[in-house]
C-alpha positions in Angstrom: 86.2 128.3 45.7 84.6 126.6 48.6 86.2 124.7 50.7 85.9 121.2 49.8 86.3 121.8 46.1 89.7 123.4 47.0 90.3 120.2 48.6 89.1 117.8 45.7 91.5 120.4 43.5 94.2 119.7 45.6 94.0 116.3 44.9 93.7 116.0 41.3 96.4 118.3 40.7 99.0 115.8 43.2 97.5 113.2 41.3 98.3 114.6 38.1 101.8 115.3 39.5 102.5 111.9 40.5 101.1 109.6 38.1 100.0 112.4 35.4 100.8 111.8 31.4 103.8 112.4 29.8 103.5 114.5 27.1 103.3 113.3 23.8 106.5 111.0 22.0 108.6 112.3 24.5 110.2 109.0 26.3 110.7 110.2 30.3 112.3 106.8 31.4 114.5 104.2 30.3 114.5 101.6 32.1 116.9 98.1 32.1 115.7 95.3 34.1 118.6 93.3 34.9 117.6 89.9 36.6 119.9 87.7 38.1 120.2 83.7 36.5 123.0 82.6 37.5 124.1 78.8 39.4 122.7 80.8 42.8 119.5 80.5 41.5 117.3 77.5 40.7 114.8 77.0 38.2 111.7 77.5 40.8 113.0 80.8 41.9 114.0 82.0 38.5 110.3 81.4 37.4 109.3 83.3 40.5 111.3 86.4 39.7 110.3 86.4 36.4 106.7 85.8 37.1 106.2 88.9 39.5 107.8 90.7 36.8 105.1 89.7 34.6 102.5 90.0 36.8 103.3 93.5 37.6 103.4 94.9 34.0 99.7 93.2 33.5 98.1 94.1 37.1 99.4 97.7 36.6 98.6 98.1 32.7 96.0 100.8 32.8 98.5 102.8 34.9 101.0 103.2 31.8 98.5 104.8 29.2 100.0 108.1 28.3 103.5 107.3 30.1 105.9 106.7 27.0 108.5 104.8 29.1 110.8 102.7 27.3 111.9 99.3 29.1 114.3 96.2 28.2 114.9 93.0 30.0 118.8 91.5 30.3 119.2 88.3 32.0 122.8 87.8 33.1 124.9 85.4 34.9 128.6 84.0 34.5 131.0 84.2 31.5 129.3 84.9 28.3 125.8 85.3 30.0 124.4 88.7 29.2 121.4 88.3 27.0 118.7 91.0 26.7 115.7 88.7 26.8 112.7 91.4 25.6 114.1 94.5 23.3 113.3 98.0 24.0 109.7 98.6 24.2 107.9 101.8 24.6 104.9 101.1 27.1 102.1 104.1 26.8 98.9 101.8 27.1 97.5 99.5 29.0 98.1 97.2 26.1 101.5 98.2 25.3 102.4 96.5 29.3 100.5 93.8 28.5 102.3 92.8 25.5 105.9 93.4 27.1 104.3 91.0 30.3 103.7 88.3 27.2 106.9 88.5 25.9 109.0 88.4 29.3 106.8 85.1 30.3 107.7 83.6 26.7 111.2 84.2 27.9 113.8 81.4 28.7 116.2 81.3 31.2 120.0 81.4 29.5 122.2 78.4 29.4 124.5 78.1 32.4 126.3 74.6 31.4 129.5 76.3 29.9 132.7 77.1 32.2 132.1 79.7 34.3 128.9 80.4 33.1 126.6 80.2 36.4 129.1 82.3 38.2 127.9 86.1 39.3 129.2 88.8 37.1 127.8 91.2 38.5 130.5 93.9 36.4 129.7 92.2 33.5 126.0 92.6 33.8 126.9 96.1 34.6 128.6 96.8 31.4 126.3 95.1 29.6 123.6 97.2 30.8 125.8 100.0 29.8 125.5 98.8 26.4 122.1 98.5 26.0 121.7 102.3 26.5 124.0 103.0 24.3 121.8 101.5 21.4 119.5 104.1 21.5 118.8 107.6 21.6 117.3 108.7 24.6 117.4 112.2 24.6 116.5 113.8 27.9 114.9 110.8 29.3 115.7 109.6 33.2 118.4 106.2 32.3 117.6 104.0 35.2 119.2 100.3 35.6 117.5 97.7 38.3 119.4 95.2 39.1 118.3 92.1 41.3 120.9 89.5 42.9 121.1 86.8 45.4 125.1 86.5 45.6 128.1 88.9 45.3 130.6 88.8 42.8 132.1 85.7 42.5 133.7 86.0 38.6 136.0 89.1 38.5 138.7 90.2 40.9 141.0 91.7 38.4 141.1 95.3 40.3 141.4 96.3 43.8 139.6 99.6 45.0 140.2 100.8 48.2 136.8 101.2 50.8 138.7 102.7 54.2 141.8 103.5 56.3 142.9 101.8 59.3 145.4 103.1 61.5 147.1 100.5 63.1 149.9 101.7 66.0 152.8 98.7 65.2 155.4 98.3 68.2 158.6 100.2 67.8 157.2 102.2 65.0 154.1 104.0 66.0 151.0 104.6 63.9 150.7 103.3 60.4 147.8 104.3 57.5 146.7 101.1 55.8 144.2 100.8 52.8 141.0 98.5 53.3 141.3 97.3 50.3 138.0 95.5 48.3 139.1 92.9 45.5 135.3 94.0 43.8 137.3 96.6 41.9 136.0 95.5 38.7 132.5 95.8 40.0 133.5 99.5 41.4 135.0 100.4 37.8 131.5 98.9 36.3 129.8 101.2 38.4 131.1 104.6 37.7 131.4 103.9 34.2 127.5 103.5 34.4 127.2 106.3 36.4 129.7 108.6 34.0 127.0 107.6 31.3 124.3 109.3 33.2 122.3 106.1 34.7 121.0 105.9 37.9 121.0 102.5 39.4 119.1 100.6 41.7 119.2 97.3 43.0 117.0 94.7 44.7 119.3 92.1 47.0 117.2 88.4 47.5 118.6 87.2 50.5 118.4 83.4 50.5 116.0 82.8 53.8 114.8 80.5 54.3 117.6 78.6 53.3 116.5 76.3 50.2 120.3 76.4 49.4 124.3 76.7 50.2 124.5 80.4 50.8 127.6 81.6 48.7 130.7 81.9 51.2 130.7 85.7 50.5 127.4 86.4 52.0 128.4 85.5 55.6 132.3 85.3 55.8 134.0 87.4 58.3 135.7 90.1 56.6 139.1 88.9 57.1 138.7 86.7 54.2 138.2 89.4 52.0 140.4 92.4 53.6 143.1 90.0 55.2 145.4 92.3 57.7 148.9 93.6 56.5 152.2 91.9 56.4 154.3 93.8 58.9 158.1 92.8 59.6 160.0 95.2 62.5 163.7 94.6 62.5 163.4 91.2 60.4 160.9 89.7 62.9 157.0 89.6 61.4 154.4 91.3 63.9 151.0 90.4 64.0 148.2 93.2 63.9 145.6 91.1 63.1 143.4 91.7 66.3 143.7 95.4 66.2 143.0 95.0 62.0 140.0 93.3 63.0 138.4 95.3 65.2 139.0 99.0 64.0 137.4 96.5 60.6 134.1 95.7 62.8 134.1 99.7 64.4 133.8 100.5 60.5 131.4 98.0 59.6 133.2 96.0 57.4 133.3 92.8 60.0 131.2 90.9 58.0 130.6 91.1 54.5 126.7 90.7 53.6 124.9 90.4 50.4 123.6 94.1 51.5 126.7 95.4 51.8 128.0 94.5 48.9 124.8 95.9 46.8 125.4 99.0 49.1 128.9 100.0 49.0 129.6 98.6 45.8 126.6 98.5 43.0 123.8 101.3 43.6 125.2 104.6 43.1 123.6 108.1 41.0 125.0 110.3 38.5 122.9 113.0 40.1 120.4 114.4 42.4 118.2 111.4 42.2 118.2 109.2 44.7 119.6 105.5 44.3 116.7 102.6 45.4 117.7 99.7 47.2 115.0 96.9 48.3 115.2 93.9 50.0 113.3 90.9 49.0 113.2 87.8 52.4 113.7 85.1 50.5 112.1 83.3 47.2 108.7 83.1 47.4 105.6 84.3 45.5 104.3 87.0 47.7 107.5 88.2 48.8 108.7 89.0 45.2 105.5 90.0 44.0 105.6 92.7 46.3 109.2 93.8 46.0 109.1 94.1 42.5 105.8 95.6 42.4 107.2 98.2 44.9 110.1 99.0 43.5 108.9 99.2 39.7 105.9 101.3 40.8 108.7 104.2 42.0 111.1 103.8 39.2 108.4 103.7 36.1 106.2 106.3 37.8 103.5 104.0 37.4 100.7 103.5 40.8 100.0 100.1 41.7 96.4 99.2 42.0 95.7 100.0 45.7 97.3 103.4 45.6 94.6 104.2 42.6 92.0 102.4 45.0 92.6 104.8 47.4 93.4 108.2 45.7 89.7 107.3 44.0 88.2 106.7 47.5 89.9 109.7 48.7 88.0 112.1 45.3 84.8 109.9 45.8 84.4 110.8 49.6 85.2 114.8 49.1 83.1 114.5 45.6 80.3 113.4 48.3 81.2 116.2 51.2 81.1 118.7 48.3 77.3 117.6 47.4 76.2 117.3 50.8 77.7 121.2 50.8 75.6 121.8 47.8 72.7 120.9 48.7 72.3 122.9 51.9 
C-alpha cells in the first residue's frame, strides 16, 4: 500500500474506533443526567443548564446514528425533589437526539416551595439515580451517572465517615491518632452503593463566579467548621490542640473546604478501570456551559462534537488530495 493511503487507512480505522457504530440493538451506554435545581440556583441559570443540554443533543445529532445509547434526565434538589424529567430514551439517529433535545426543553424545573425542598441532597439524588438503573435491564452496557452542582450537601448529615488521621502530640501524654472525621457520610454511603451497582460517576462542579449570589457557607469556610479539633482533658484540666489540628488539617489539604473538594473526595468515584470525569464549569453563563457540557457529554456518550468531525474530515480530505497528487505522477 503506498504511503499516503496507509496514512488515510490509519485514519479511518481511529476514526472508526472512536466514534464508530455500535453494533446493532446492543445498548453500550446508559447514561443519567442528573442536573442540579435546587434554592442555589435561580431560574436564569437553571434555563442555562438546561439549554446547553439541549443544544448539545441537537448540534451533535448526526453524531449519534448507529450509537444505541440509552439516556434519562433527573432533576433533583431538597426533600422530595428527585424527578426524572425525560424517561429512558435510546438515541441511535440524528433524529432520535433531536427528539430527547425537544423533550428536555419542554421540561419544567421542580417545585422548590415545600420545607426543605431547595436544599442540596446531593445523597438523595445519588440514590435516586441508583434507582433509575435499576428499572431496566441493561445488560453489558457502560452505567454512567453525571451529576452537575453548584453547592455541597446541605440536607443530610446523619453519618460520619472518616477522610484522614492526625497525629496530634498532647502535653504529658505524647502522641495521639485522631479521625478527620467528614459529617457527608450519607453522601459517602450514596456513593459506594452506586458504585457497588456498577456505575461510574462523573460530575460537573459550577462554581458561582462571578458572584450573582450568597455563595453557600460550605464552599469557602475554613475547615474547622466542618472537622472541629478534639476535646482533650489531661488530669481534669481541658488542653487546647487546636493550632496543631489546624495546621497538620491545611498540610493535608483539608484547610478549606471547596465546592471541588467536596465533588472530589466525596461524589465522583468508579466501580472499575474507567476513569471518573470531573469538569469545572466558571460560573453561569451561556458559553461557559455550553462548552462544559458539550465537553463532557462528548466523552461520556462517545459522541464527537462538530469541530472534532470538522477536523478529522479536513485531516481525510488533505491526504485524499496528497494521495491524488501521488497518482497522478
Amino acid at each position: 500500500m503506498h504511503a499516503p493511503l496507509r496514512v488515510l487507512a490509519v485514519l479511518a480505522f481511529l476514526a472508526g474506533i472512536a466514534f464508530g457504530p455500535a453494533p446493532a440493538g446492543a445498548t453500550t451506554i446508559a447514561l443519567v443526567i442528573a442536573i442540579d435545581t435546587s434554592g442555589s440556583i435561580d431560574a436564569t441559570e437553571f434555563a442555562l443548564q438546561r439549554q446547553a443540554y439541549v443544544d448539545f443533543f441537537n448540534n451533535n445529532a448526526a453524531g449519534f446514528t448507529g450509537k444505541d445509547v440509552a439516556v434519562t434526565v433527573l432533576y433533583w434538589a431538597g426533600d422530595g425533589v428527585q424527578q426524572q424529567v425525560v424517561p429512558w430514551t435510546t438515541l441511535n439517529s440524528a433524529s432520535d437526539a433531536q427528539g430527547f433535545a425537544s423533550a428536555m426543553l419542554a421540561t419544567a424545573r421542580p417545585d422548590i416551595s415545600a420545607p426543605n425542598a431547595a436544599q442540596t441532597g446531593v445523597a438523595r439524588a445519588l440514590d435516586a439515580a441508583v434507582d433509575l438503573f435499576a428499572l431496566q435491564n441493561f445488560g453489558s452496557a457502560s452505567l454512567v451517572l453525571d451529576i452537575s452542582g453548584d453547592g455541597t450537601e446541605n440536607l443530610d448529615f446523619g453519618a460520619v465517615s472518616v477522610l484522614d488521621t492526625v497525629s496530634i502530640n498532647v502535653p504529658g501524654i505524647g502522641p495521639i491518632d485522631f479521625d478527620v472525621e467528614s459529617p457527608w457520610g450519607d453522601v459517602f454511603t450514596a456513593r459506594q452503593a452506586a458504585l457497588a451497582a456498577g456505575i461510574l460517576i462523573n460530575a460537573l462542579p459550577i462554581i458561582p463566579v462571578p458572584p450573582v449570589q450568597q455563595v453557600e457557607f460550605q464552599d469557602s469556610a475554613p475547615a474547622i467548621g466542618f472537622f472541629p479539633p478534639p476535646q482533650i482533658t489531661v488530669g481534669g484540666n481541658p488542653v487546647d490542640v487546636s493550632a496543631e489540628w489546624n495546621a497538620d488539617l491545611a498540610a493535608l489539604g483539608y484547610d478549606q473546604v471547596s465546592l471541588l473538594e467536596f465533588f472530589y473526595s466525596r461524589v465522583i468515584g468508579s466501580p472499575d478501570s474507567r476513569i471518573p470525569l470531573m469538569i469545572v464549569a466558571n460560573g453561569f453563563t451561556a458559553q461557559e456551559l455550553g462548552d462544559r457540557i458539550g465537553q463532557k457529554l462528548s466523552l461520556e456518550l462517545n459522541v464527537p462534537e462538530p469541530a472534532t468531525l470538522r477536523m478529522l474530515a479536513c485531516a481525510l480530505g488533505v491526504f485524499a488530495i496528497v494521495h491524488r497528487k501521488h497518482r497522478a505522477r
